[in-house]
C-alpha positions in Angstrom: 104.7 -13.0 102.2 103.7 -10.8 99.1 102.8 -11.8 95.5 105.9 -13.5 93.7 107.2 -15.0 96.8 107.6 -18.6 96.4 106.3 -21.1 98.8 106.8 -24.7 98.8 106.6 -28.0 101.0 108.5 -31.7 101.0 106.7 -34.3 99.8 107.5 -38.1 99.7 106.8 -39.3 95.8 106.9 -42.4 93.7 109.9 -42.2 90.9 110.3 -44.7 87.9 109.3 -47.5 91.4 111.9 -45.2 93.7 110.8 -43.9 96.7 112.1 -40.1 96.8 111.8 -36.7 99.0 111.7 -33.2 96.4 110.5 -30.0 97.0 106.9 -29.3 95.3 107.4 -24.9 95.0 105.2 -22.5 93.1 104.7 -18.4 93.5 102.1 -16.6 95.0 100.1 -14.7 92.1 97.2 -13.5 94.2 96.5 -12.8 97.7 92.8 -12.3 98.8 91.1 -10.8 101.9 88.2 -12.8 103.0 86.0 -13.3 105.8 87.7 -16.1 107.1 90.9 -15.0 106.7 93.9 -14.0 104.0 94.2 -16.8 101.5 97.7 -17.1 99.7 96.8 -18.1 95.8 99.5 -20.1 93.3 99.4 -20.8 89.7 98.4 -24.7 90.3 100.7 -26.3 92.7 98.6 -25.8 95.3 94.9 -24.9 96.4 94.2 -21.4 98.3 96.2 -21.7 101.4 95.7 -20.2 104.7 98.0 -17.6 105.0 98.4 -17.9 108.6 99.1 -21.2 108.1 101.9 -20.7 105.7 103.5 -18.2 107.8 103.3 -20.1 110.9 104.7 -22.7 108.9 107.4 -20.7 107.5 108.4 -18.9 111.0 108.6 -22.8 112.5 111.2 -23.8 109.9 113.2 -20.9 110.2 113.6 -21.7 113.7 113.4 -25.3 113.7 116.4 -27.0 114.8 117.3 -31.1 114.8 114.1 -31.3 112.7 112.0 -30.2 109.6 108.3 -29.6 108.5 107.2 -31.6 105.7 103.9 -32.2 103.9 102.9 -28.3 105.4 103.4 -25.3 103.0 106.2 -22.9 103.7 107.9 -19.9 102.5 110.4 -20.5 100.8 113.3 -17.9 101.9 117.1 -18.0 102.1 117.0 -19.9 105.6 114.4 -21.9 104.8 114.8 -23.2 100.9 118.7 -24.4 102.2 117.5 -26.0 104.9 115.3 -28.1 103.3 117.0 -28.9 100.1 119.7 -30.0 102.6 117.7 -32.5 104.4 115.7 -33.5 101.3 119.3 -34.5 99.5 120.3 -36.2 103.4 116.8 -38.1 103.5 117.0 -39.1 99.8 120.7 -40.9 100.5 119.5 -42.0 103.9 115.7 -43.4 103.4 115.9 -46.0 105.9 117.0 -43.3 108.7 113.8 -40.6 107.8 111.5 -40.4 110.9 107.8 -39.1 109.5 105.6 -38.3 112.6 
């Protein structure tokens, strides 16, 4: 990941009394080298992330297959932003059948 690549997760929210999945996204603007690591920085989505973490993250849903991450940070690519606003639209129209672990 590099500054101006987006990274997002799904998130389970509150609408107007309407439970509903959406995709919370934002860009990287700054990445720093620390002592415990690289940390990934947004405008104010999100706090510093682990950039480990995200790319772990990211790698998993690119591969993942009869599931999907949610409530982790991810890229946000062109395997993984389709996949998820796929399943976000399916779990939206299909509430009952969503399976959180």
């Amino acid at each position: 990941m590099k500054v101006g690549d987006t990274v997002g997760g799904i998130y389970k929210g509150n609408k107007d009394g309407v439970d509903e999945w959406f995709l919370r996204e934002d860009k990287i603007n700054k990445i720093v080298e620390l002592k415990s690591g690289r940390k990934y920085y947004t405008k104010s989505k999100f706090y510093p992330l682990d950039a480990d973490d995200v790319d772990s993250n990211t790698e998993m849903q690119e591969k993942a297959e009869g599931y999907i991450i949610t409530r982790e940070v991810f890229g946000l690519n062109d395997i993984t932003r389709p996949k998820a606003e796929k399943w976000i639209k399916w779990a939206n129209e299909n509430m009952d059948a969503v399976s959180i672990w």
